[in-house]
C-alpha positions in Angstrom: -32.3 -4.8 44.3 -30.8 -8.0 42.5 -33.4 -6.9 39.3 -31.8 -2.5 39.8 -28.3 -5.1 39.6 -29.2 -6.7 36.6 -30.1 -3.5 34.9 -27.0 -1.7 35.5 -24.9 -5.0 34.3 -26.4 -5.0 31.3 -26.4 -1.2 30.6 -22.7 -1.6 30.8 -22.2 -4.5 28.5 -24.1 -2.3 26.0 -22.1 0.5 26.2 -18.8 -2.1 26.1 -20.5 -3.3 23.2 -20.7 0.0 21.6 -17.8 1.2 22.4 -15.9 -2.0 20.9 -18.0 -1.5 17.7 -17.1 2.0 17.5 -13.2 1.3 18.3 -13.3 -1.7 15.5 -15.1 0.8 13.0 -12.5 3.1 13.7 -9.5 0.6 13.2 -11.1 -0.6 10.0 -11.2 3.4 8.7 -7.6 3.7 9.7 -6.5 0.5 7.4 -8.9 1.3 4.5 -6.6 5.1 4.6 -3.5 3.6 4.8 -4.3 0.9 2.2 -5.6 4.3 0.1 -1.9 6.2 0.6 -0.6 2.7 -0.9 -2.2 2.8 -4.1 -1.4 5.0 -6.6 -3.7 7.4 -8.0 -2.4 7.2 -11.5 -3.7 4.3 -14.0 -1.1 1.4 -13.8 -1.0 1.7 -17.5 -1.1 5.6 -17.5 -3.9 5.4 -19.7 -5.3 8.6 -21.4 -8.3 9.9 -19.3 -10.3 10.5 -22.7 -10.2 9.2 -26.2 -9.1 12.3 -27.7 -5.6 11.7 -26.4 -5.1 7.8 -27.9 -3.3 7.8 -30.6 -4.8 6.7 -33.7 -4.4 3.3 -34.3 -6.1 1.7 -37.3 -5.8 -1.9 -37.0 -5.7 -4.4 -34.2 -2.0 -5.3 -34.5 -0.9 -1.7 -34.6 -3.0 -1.0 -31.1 -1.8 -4.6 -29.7 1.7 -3.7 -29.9 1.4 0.0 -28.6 -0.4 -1.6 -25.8 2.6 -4.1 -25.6 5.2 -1.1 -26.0 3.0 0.7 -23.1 3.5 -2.8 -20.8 6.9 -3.1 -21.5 7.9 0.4 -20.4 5.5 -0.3 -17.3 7.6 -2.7 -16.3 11.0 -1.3 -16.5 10.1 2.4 -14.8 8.6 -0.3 -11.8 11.9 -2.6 -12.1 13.8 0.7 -11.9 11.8 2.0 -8.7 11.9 -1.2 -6.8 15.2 -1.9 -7.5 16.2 1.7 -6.0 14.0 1.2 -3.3 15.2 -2.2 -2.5 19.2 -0.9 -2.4 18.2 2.0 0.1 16.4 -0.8 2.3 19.4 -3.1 2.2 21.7 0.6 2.5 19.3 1.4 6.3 19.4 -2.0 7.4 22.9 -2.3 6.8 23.3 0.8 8.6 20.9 -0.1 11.7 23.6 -3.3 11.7 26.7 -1.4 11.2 26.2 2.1 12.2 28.5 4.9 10.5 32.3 4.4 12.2 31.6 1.0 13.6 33.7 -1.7 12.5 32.0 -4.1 10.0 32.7 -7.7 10.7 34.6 -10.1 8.2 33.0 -12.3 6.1 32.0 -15.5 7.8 31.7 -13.9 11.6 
């Protein structure tokens, strides 16, 4: 009886076991897709995807300051995005705070 006891008590602690393994593998497949969706699929750079498309450079200067040029305009189409995408953040939370008709309070309330 107390042996039949033991049996069942550990069965289920397997199957707990299992089941917590299978719930933390599915957790860790759900982050790794979100994390995916984040990313973005193009090259930060926007590199060519073959040689045939670079354009000819013959020295190291003239390739160091395309890459440079490349950088640079990087930069300001991000700058442009998160600064757009910062203002409609600031534009919904200032909304959730103030909704459409409400009354906004003065300055220093």
């Amino acid at each position: 009886m107390a042996l039949q006891r033991l049996l069942e008590l550990h069965g289920a602690a397997r199957r707990r076991r299992r089941q917590e393994r299978e719930q933390q593998r599915l957790r860790v497949l759900e982050r790794l897709r979100i994390a995916s969706h984040r990313h973005c699929r193009v090259h930060p750079l926007g590199l060519p995807s073959s040689p045939a498309q670079l354009p000819p450079q013959e020295d190291v200067a003239g390739r160091w300051s395309a890459l440079q040029k490349q950088l640079e305009q990087v930069h300001l189409e991000r700058t442009r995005w998160l600064r757009a995408l910062r203002a409609r953040n600031t534009r919904n939370f200032q909304e959730l705070l103030w909704p459409p008709g409400a009354e906004k309070p003065a300055p220093g309330e």
